[in-house]
C-alpha positions in Angstrom: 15.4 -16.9 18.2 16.7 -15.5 15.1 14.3 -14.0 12.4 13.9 -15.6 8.9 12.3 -13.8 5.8 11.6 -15.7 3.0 11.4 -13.8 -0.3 10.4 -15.6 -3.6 10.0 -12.7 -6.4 10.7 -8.9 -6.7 13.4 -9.3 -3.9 15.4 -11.8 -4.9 18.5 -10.8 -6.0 18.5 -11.6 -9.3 15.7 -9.4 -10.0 18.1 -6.2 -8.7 15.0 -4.2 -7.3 15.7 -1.4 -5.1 14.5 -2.9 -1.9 16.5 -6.2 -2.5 19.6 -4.3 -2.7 18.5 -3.1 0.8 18.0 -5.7 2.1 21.0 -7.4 1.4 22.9 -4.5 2.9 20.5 -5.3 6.1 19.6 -8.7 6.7 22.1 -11.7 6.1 22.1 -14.3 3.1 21.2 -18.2 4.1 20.9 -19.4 0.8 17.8 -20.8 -1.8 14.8 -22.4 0.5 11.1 -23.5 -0.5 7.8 -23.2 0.8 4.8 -25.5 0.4 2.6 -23.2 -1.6 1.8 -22.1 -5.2 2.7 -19.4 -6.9 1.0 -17.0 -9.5 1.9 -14.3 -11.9 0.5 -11.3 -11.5 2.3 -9.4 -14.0 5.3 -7.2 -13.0 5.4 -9.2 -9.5 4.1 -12.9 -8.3 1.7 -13.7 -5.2 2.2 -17.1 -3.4 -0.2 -19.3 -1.2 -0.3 -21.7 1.1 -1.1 -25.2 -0.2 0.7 -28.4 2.0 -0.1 -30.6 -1.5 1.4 -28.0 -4.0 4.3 -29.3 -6.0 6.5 -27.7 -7.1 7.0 -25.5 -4.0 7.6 -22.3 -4.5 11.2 -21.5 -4.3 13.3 -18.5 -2.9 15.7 -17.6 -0.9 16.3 -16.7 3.0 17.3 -14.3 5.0 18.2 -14.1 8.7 16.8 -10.6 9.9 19.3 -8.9 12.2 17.0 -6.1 13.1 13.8 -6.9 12.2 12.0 -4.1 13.7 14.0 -1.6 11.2 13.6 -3.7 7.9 9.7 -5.2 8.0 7.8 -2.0 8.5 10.1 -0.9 5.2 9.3 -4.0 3.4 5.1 -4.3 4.4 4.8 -0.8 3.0 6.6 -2.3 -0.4 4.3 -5.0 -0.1 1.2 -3.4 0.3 0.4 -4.5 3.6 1.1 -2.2 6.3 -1.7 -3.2 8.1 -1.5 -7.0 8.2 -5.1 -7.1 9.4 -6.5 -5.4 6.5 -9.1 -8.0 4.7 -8.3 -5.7 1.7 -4.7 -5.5 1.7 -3.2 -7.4 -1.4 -1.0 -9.2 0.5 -0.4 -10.0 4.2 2.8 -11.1 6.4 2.8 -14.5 7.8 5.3 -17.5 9.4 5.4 -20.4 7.5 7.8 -23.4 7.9 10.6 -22.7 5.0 13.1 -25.7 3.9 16.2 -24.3 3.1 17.9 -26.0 0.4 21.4 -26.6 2.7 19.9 -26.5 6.2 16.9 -27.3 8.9 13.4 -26.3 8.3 13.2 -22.8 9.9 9.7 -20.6 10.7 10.1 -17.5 8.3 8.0 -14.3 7.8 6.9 -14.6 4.2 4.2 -12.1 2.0 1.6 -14.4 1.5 -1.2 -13.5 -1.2 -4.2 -11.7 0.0 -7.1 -11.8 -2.5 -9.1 -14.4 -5.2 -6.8 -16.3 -7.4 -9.8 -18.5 -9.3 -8.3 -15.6 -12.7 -4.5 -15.7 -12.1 -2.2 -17.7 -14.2 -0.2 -20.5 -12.2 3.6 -20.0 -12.7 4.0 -24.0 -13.1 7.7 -24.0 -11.9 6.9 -22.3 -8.6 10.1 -20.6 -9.5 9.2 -16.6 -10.5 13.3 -16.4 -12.0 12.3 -19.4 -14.5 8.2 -17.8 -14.4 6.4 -19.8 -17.7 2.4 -18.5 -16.5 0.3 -21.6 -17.9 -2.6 -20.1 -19.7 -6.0 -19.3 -18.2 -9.1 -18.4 -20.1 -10.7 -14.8 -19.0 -14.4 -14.0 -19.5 -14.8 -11.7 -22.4 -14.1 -7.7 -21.0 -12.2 -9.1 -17.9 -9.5 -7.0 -16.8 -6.2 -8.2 -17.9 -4.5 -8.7 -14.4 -4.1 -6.3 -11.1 -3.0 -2.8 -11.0 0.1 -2.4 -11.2 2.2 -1.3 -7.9 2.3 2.2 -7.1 5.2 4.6 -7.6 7.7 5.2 -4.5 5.7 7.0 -1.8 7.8 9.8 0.3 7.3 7.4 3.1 8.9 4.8 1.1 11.9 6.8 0.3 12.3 7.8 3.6 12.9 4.7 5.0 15.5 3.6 2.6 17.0 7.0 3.8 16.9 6.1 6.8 18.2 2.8 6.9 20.9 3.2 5.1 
């Protein structure tokens, strides 16, 4: 059984992160896919959840993990979920069924958003390349969105080091 990773915002490759570029020197290309969730801006990076009725689906694309073992430690740490029991952890790693655009439905690992979205703004394409965040009303002295990811850890760095 092969493993799938489905990546729908700061890892896709038009975004040209850091860690995408990894990853596409590390796990193979299988092309644009969707998942039946919704999707949310949260600023400089998008959260998605699970939602069978949501529509548009979220869209991405996939990736076949040769060596998973090496890559997903690397890629919870980016995510912010290196404990994927953590309650608190803003997001958390999960298989979900992914439909690939030219291909079968396939189980993927996918970073799944882990906390309250009753204040996030919908992106209404489900698409975070094309994002257009509908509007949502804050209460008066609400903050203005989540903070914003950390800087590169050592640990981070180390593991790009190391995998390269």
């Amino acid at each position: 059984m092969s493993d799938w990773l489905f990546v729908y915002g700061t890892l896709r490759r038009a975004c040209a992160h850091p860690l995408q570029r990894l990853l596409a020197e590390h796990a193979q290309p299988a092309g644009l896919a969707c998942f039946a969730g919704r999707l949310f801006d949260l600023g400089r990076y998008p959260g998605a959840v699970p939602d069978a009725a949501a529509h548009p689906p979220v869209r991405g694309e996939l990736y076949r993990l040769p060596d998973p073992h090496a890559l997903l430690p690397l890629l919870d740490r980016y995510e912010g979920c290196t404990d994927r029991n953590d309650p608190a952890a803003e997001y958390r790693r999960e298989r979900r069924i992914v439909v690939q655009e030219a291909g079968p439905a396939v189980s993927a690992w996918i970073y799944l958003y882990n906390r309250p979205i009753g204040a996030l703004r919908p992106i209404a394409s489900g698409d975070y390349l094309q994002r257009r965040a509908a509007p949502v009303a804050r209460p008066e002295g609400a903050a203005h969105g989540p903070t914003p990811r950390r800087c590169w850890t050592d640990a981070t760095l180390f593991w790009m080091q190391a995998l390269r």
